[in-house]
mmCIF file as Biopython writes it, N, C-alpha, C and O atoms, coordinates in Angstrom:
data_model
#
loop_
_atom_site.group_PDB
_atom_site.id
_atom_site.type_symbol
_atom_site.label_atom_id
_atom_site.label_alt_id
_atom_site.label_comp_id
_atom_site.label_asym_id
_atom_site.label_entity_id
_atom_site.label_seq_id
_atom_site.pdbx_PDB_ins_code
_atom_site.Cartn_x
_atom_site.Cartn_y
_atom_site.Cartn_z
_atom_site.occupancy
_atom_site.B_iso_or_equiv
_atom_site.auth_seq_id
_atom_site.auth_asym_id
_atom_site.pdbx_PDB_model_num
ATOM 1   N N  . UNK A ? 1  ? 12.479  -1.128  7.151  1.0 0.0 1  A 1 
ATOM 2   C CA . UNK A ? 1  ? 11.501  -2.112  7.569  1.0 0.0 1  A 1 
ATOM 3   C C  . UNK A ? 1  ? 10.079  -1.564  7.553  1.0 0.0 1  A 1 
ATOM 4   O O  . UNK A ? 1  ? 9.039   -2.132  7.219  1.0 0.0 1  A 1 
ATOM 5   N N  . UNK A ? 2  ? 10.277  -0.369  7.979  1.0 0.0 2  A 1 
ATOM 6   C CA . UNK A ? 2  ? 8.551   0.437   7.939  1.0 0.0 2  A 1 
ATOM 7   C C  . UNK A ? 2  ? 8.648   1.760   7.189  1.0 0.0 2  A 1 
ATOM 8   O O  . UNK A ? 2  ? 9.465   2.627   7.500  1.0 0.0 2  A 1 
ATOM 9   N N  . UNK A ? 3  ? 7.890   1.861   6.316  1.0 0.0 3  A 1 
ATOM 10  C CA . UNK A ? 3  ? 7.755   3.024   5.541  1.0 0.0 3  A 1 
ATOM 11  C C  . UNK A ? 3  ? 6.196   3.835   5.999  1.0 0.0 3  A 1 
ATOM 12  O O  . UNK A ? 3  ? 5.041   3.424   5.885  1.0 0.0 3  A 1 
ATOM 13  N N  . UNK A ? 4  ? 6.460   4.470   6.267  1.0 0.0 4  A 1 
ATOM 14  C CA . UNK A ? 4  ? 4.993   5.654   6.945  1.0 0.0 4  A 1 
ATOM 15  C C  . UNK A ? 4  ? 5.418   7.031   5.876  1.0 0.0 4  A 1 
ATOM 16  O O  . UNK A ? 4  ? 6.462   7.671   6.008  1.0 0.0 4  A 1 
ATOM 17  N N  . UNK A ? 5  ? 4.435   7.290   4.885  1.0 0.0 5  A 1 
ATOM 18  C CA . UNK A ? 5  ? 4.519   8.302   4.512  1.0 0.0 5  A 1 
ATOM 19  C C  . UNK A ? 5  ? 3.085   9.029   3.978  1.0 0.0 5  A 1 
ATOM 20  O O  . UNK A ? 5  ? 2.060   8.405   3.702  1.0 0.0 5  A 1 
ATOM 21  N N  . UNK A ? 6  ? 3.281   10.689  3.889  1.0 0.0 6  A 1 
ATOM 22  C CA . UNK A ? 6  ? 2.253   11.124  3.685  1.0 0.0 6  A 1 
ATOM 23  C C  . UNK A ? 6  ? 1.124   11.175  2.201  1.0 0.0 6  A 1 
ATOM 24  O O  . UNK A ? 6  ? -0.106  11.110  2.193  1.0 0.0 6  A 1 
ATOM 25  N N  . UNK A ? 7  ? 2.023   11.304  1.110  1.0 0.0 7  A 1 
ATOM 26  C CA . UNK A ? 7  ? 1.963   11.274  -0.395 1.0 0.0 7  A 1 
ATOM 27  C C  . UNK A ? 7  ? 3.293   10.371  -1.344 1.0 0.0 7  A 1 
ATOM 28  O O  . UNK A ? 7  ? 4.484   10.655  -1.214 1.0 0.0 7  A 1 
ATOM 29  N N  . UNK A ? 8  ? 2.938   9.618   -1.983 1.0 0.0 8  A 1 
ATOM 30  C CA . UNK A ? 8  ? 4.054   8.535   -2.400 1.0 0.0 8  A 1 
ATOM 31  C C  . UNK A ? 8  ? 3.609   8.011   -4.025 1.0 0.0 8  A 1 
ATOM 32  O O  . UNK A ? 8  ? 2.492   7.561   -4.279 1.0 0.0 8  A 1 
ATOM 33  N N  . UNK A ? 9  ? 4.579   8.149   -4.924 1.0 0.0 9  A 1 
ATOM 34  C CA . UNK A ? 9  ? 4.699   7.820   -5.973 1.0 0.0 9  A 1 
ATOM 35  C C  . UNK A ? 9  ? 5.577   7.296   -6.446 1.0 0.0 9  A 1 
ATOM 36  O O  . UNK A ? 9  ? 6.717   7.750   -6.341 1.0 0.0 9  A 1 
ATOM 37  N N  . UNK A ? 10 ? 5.232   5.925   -7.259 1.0 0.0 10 A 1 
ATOM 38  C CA . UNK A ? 10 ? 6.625   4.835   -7.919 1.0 0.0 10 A 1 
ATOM 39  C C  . UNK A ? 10 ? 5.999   3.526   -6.946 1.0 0.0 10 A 1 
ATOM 40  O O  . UNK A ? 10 ? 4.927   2.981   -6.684 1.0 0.0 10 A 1 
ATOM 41  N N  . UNK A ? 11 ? 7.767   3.421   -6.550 1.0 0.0 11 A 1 
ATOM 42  C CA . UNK A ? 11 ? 7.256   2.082   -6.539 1.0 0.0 11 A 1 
ATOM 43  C C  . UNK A ? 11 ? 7.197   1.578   -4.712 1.0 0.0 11 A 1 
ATOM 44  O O  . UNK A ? 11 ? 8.411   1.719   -4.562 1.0 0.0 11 A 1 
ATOM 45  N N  . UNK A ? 12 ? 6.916   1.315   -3.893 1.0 0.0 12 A 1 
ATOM 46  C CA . UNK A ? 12 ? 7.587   1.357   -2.460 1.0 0.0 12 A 1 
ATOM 47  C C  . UNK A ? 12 ? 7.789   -0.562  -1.902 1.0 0.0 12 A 1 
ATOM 48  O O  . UNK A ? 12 ? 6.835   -1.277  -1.596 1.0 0.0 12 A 1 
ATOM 49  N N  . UNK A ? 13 ? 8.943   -0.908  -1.909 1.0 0.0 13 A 1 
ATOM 50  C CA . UNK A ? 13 ? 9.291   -1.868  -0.934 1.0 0.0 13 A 1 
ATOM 51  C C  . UNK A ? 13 ? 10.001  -1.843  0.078  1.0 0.0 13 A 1 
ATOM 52  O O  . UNK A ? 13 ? 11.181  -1.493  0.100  1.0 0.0 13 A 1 
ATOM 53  N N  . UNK A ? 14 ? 9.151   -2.323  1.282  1.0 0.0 14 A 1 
ATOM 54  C CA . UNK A ? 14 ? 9.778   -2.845  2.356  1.0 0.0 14 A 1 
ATOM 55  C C  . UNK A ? 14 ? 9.433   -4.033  2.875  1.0 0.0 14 A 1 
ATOM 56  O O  . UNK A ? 14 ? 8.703   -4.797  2.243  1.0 0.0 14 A 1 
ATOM 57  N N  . UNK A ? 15 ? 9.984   -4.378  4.264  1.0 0.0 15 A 1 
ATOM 58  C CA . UNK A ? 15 ? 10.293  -5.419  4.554  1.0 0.0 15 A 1 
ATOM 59  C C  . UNK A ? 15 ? 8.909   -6.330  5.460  1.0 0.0 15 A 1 
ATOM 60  O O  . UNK A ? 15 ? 8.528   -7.499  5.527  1.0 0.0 15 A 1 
ATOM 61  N N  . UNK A ? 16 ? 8.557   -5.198  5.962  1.0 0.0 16 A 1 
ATOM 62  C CA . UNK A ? 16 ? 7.184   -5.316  7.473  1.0 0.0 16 A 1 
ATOM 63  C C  . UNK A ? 16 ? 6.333   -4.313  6.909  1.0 0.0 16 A 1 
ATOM 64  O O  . UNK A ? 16 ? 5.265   -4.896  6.722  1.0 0.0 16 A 1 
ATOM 65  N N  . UNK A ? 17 ? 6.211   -3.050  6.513  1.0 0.0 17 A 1 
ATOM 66  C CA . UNK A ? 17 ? 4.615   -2.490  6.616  1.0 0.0 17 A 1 
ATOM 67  C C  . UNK A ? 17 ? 5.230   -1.169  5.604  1.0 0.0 17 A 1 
ATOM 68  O O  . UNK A ? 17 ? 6.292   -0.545  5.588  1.0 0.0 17 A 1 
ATOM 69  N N  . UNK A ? 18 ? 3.709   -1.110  4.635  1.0 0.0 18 A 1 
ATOM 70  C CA . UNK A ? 18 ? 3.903   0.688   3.985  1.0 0.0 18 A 1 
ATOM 71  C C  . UNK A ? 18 ? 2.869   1.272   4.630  1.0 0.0 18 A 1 
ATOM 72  O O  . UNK A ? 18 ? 2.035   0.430   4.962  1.0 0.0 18 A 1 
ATOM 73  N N  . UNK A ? 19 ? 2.526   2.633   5.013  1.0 0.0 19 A 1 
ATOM 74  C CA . UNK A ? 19 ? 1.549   2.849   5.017  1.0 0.0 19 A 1 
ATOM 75  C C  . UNK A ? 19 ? 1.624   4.313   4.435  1.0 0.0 19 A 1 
ATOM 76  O O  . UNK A ? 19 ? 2.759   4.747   4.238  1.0 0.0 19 A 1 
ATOM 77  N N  . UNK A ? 20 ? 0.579   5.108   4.144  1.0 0.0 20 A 1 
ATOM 78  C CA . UNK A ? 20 ? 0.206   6.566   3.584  1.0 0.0 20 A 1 
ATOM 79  C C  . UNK A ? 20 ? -0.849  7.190   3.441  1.0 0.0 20 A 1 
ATOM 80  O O  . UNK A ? 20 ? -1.919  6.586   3.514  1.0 0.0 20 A 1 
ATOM 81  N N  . UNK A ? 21 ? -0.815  8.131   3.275  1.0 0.0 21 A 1 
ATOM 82  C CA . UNK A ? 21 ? -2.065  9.106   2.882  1.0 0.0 21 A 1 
ATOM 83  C C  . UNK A ? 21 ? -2.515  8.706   1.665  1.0 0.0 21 A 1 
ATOM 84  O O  . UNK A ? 21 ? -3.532  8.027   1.806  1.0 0.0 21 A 1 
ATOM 85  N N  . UNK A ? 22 ? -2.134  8.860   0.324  1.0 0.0 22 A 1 
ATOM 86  C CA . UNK A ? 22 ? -2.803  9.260   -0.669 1.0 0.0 22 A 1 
ATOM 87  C C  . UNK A ? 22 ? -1.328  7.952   -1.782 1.0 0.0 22 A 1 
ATOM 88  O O  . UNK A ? 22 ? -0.212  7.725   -1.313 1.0 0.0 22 A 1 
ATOM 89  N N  . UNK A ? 23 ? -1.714  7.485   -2.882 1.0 0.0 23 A 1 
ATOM 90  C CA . UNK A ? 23 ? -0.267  6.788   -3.136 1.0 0.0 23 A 1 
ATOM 91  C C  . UNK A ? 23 ? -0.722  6.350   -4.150 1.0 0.0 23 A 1 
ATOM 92  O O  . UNK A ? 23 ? -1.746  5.689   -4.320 1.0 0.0 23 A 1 
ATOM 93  N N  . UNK A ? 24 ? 0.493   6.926   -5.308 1.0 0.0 24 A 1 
ATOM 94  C CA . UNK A ? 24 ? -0.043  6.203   -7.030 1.0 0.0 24 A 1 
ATOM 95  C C  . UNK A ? 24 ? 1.549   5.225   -7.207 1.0 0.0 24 A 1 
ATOM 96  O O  . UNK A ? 24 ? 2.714   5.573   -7.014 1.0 0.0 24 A 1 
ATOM 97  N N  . UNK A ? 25 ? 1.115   4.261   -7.532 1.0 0.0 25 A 1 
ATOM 98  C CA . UNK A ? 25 ? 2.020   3.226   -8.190 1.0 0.0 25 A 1 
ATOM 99  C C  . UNK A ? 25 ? 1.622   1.780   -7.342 1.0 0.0 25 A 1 
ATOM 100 O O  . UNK A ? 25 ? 0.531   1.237   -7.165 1.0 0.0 25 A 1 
ATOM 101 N N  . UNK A ? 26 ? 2.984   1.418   -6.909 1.0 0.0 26 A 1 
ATOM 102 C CA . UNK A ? 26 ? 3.426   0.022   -6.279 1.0 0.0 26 A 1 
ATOM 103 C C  . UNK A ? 26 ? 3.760   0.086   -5.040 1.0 0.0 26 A 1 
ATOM 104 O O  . UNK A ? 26 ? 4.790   0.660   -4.689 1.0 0.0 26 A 1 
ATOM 105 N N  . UNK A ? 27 ? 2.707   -0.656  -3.966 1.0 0.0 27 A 1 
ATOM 106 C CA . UNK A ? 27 ? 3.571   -0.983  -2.602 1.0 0.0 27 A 1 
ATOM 107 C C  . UNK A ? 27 ? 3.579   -2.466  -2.857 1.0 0.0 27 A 1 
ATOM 108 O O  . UNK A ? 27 ? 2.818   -3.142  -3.549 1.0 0.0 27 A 1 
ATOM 109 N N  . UNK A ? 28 ? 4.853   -2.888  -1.970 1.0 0.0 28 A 1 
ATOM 110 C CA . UNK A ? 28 ? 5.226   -4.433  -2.007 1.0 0.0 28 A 1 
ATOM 111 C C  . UNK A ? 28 ? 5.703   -4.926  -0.385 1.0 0.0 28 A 1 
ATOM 112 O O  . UNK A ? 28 ? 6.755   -4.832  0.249  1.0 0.0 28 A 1 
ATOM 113 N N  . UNK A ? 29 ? 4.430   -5.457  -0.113 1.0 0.0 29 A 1 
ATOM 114 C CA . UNK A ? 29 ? 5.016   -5.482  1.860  1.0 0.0 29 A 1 
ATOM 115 C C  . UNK A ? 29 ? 4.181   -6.552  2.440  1.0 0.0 29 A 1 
ATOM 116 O O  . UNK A ? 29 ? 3.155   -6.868  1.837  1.0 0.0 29 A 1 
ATOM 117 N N  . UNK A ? 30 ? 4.401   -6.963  3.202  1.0 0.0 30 A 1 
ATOM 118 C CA . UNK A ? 30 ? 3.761   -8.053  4.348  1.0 0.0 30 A 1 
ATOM 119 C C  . UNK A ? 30 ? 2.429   -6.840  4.499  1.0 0.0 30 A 1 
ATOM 120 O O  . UNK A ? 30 ? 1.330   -7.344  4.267  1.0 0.0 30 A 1 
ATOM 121 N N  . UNK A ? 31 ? 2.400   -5.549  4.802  1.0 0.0 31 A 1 
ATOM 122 C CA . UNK A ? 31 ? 1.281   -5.284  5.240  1.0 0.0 31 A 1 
ATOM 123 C C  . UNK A ? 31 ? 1.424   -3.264  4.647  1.0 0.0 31 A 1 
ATOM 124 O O  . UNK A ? 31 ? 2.164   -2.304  4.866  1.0 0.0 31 A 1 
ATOM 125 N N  . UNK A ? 32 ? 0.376   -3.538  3.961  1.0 0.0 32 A 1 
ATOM 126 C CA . UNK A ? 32 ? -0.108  -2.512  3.078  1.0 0.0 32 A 1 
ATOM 127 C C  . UNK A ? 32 ? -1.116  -1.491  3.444  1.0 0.0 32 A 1 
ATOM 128 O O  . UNK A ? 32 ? -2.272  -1.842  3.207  1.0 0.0 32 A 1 
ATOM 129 N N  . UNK A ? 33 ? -0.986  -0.482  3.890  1.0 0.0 33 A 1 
ATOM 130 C CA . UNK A ? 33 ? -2.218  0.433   4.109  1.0 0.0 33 A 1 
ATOM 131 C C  . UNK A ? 33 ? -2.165  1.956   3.947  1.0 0.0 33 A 1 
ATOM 132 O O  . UNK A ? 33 ? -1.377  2.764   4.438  1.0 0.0 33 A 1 
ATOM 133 N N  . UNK A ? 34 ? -3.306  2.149   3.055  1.0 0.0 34 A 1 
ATOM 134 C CA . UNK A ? 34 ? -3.302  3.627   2.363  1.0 0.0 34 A 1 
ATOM 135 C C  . UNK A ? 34 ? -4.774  3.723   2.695  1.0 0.0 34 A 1 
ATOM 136 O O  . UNK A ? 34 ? -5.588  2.808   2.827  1.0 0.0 34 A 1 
ATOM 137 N N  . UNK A ? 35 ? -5.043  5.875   2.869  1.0 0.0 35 A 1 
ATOM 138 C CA . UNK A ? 35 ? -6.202  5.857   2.767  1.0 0.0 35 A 1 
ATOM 139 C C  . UNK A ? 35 ? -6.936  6.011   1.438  1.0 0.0 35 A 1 
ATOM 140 O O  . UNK A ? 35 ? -8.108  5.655   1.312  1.0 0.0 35 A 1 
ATOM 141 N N  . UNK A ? 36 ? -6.111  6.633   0.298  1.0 0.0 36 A 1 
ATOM 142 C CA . UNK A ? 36 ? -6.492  6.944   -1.374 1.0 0.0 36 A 1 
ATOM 143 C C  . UNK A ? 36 ? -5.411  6.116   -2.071 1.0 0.0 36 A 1 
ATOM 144 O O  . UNK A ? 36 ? -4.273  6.378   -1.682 1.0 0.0 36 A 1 
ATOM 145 N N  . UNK A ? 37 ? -5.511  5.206   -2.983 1.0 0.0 37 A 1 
ATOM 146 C CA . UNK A ? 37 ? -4.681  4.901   -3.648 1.0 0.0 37 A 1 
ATOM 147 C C  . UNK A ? 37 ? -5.100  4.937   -5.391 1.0 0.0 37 A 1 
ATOM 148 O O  . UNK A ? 37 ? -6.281  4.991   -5.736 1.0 0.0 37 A 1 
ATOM 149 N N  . UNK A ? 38 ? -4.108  4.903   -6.270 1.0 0.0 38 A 1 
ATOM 150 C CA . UNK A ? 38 ? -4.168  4.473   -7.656 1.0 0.0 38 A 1 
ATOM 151 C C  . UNK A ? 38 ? -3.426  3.786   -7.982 1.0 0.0 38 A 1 
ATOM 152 O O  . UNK A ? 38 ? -2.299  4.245   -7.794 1.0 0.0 38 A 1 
ATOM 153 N N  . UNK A ? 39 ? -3.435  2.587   -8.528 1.0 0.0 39 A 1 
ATOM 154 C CA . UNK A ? 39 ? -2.082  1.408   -8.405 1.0 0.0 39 A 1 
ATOM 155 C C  . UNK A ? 39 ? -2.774  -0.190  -7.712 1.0 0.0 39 A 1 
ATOM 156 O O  . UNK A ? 39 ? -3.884  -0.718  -7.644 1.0 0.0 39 A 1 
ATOM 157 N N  . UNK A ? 40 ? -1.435  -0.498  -7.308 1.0 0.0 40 A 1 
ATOM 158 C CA . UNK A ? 40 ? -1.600  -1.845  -6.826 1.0 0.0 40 A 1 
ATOM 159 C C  . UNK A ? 40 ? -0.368  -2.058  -5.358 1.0 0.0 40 A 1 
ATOM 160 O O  . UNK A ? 40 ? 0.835   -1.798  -5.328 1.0 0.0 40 A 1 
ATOM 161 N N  . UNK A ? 41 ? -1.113  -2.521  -4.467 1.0 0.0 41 A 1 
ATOM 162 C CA . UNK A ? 41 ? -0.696  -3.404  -3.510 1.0 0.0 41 A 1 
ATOM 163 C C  . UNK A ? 41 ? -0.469  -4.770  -3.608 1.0 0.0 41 A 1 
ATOM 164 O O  . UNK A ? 41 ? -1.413  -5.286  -4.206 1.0 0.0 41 A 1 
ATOM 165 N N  . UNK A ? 42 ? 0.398   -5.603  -3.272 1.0 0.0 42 A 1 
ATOM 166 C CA . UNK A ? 42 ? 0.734   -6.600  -3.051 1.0 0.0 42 A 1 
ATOM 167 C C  . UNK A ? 42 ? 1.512   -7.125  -1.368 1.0 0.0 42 A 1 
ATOM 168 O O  . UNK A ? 42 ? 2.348   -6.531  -0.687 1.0 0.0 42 A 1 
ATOM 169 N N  . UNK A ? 43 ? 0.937   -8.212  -1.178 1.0 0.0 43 A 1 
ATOM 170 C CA . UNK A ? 43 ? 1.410   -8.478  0.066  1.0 0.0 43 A 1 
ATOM 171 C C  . UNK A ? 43 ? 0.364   -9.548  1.120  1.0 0.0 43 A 1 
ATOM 172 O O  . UNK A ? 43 ? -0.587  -10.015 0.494  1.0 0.0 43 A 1 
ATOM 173 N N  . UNK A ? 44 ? 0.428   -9.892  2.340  1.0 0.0 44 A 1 
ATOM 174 C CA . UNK A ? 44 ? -0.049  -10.331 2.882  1.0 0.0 44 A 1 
ATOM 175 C C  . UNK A ? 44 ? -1.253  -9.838  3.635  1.0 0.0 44 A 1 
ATOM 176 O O  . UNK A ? 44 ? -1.848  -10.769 4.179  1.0 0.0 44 A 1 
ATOM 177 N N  . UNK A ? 45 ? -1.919  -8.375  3.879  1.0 0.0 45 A 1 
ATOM 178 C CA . UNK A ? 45 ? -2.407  -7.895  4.273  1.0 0.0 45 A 1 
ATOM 179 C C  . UNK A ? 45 ? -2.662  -6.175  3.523  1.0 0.0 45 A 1 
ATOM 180 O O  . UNK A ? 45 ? -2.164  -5.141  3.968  1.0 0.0 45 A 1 
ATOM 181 N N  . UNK A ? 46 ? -3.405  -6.269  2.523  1.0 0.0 46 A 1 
ATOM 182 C CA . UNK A ? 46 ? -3.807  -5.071  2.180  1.0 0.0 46 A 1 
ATOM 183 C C  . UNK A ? 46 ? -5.018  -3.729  2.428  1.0 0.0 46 A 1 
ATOM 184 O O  . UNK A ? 46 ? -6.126  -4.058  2.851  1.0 0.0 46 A 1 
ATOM 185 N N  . UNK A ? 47 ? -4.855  -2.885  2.265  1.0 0.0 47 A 1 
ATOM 186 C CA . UNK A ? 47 ? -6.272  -2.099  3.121  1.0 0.0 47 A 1 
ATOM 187 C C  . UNK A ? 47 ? -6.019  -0.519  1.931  1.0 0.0 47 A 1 
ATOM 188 O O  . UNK A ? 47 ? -4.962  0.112   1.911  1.0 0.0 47 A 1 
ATOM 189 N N  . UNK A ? 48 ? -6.889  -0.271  1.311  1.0 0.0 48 A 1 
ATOM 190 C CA . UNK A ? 48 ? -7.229  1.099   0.912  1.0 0.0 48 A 1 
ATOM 191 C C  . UNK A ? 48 ? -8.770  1.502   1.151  1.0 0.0 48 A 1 
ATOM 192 O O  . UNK A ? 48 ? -9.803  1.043   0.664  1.0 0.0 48 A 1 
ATOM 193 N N  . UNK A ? 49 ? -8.614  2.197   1.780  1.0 0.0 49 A 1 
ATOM 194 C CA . UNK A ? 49 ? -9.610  3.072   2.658  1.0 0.0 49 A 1 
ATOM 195 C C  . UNK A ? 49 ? -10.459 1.956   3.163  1.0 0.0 49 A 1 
ATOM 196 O O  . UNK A ? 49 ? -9.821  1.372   4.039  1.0 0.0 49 A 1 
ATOM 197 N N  . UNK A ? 50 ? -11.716 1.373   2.966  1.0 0.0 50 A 1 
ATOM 198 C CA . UNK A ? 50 ? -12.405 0.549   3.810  1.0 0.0 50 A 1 
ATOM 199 C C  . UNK A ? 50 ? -12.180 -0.718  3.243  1.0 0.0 50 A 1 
ATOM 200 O O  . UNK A ? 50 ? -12.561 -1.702  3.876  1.0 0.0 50 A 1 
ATOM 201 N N  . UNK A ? 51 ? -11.412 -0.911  1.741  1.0 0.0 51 A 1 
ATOM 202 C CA . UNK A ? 51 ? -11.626 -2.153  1.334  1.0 0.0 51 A 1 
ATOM 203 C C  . UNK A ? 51 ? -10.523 -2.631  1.690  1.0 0.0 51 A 1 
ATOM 204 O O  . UNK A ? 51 ? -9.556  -1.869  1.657  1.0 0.0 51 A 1 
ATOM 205 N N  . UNK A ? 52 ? -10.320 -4.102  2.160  1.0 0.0 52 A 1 
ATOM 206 C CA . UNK A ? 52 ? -9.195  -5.028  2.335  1.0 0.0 52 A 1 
ATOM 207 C C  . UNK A ? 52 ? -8.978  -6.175  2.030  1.0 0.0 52 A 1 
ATOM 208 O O  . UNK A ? 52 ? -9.771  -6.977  2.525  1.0 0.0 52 A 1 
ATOM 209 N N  . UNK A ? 53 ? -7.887  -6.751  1.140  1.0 0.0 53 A 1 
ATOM 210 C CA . UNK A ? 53 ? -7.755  -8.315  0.889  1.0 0.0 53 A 1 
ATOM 211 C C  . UNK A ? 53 ? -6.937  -8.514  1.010  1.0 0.0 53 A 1 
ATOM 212 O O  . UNK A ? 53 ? -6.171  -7.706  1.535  1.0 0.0 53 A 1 
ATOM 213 N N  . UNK A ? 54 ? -6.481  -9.919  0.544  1.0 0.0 54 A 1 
ATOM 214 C CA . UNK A ? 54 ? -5.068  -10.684 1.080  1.0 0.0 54 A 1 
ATOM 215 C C  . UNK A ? 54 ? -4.549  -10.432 -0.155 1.0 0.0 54 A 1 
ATOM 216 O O  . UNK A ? 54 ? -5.315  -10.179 -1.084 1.0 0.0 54 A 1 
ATOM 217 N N  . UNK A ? 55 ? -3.099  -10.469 -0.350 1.0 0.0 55 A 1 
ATOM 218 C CA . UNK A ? 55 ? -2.330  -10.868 -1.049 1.0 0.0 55 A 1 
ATOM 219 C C  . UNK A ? 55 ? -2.514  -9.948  -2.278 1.0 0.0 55 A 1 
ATOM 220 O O  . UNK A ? 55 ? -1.382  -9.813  -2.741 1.0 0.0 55 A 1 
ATOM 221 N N  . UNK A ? 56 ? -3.467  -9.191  -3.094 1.0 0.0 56 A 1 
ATOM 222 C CA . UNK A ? 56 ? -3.528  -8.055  -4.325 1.0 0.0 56 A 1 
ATOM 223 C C  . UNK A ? 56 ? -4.981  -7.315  -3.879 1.0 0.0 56 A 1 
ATOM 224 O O  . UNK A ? 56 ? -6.109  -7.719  -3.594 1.0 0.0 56 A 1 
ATOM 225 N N  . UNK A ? 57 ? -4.369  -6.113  -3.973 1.0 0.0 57 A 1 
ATOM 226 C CA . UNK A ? 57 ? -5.374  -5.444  -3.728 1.0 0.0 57 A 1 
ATOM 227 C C  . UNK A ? 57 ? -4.934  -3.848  -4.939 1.0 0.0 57 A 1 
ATOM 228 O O  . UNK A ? 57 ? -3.949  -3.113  -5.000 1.0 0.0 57 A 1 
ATOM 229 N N  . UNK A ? 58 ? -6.107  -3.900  -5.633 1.0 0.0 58 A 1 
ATOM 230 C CA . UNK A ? 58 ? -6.188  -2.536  -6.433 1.0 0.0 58 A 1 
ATOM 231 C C  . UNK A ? 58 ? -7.034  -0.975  -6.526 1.0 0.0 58 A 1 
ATOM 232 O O  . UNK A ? 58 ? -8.225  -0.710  -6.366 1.0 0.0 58 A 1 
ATOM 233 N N  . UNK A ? 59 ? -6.280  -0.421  -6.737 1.0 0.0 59 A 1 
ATOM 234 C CA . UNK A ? 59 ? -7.075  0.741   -6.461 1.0 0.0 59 A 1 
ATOM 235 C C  . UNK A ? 59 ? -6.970  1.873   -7.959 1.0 0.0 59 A 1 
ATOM 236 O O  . UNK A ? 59 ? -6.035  2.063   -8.736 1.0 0.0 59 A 1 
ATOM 237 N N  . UNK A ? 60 ? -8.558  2.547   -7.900 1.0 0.0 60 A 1 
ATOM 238 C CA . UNK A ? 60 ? -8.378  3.349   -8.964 1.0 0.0 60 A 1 
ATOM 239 C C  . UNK A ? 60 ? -9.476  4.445   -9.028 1.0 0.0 60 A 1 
ATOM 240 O O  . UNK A ? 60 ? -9.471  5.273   -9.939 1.0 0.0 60 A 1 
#
């Protein structure tokens, strides 16, 4: 249901929340938050480092 991790690569789904340090690929969650990312978020609530949107959020 909750994924908390420090460094993460591929793809990550869960059910309620990802969150991480640093993260290249895919999170897929109700609620998304990294402080470095490369990739894409999807979900209801996204956040990499100060920027945040609903529903796609990209980072690079």
């Amino acid at each position: 249901m909750f994924s908390d991790i420090s460094y993460g690569k591929g793809l990550f789904v869960t059910l309620i929340a990802n969150r991480s340090n640093c993260f290249v690929g895919v999170q897929i969650s109700i609620l998304n938050i990294t402080d470095r990312a490369t990739g894409i978020q999807i979900g209801l609530w996204n956040r990499i480092g100060a920027r945040a949107s609903p529903f796609i959020n990209i980072g690079y």
